[in-house]
C-alpha positions as CSV (number, residue, x, y, z in Angstrom):
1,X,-31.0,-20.2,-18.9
2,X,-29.5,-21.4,-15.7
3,X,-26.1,-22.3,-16.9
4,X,-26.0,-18.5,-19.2
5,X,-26.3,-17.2,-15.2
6,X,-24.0,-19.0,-13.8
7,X,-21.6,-18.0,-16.7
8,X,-22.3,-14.1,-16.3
9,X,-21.8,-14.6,-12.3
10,X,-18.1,-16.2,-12.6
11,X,-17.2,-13.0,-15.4
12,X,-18.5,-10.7,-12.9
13,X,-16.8,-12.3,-10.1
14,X,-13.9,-12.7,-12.3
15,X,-13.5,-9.0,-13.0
16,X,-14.6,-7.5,-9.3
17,X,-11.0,-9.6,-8.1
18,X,-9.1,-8.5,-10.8
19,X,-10.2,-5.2,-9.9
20,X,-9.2,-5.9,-6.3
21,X,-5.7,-7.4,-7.4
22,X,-5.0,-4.1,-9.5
23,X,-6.2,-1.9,-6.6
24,X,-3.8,-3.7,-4.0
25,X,-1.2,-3.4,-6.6
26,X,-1.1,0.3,-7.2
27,X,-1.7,1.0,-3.9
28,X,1.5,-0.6,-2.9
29,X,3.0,1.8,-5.8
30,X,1.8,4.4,-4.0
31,X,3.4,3.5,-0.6
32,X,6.3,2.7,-2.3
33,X,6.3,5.9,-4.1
34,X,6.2,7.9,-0.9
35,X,8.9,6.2,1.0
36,X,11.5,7.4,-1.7
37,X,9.6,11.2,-1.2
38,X,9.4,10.7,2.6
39,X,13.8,9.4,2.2
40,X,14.1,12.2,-0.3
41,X,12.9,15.0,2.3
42,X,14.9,13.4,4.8
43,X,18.4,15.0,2.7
């Protein structure tokens, strides 16, 4: 029963920083996304 725990703890741990990982990355998509607006405006 232990190890089954253990098992469903590293797939939930897995997906919470995969979660993070995809987060970070979009956000930087985002920032990214609005320097080219912000350069844009700037014509």
């Amino acid at each position: 029963m232990k190890k089954g725990m253990g098992v469903i703890i590293a797939v939930i741990a897995a997906v919470v920083i995969a979660g993070i990982m995809l987060m970070s990355s979009y956000n930087g998509f985002v920032s990214a996304e609005e320097n080219v607006d912000q350069a844009y405006s700037q014509i």
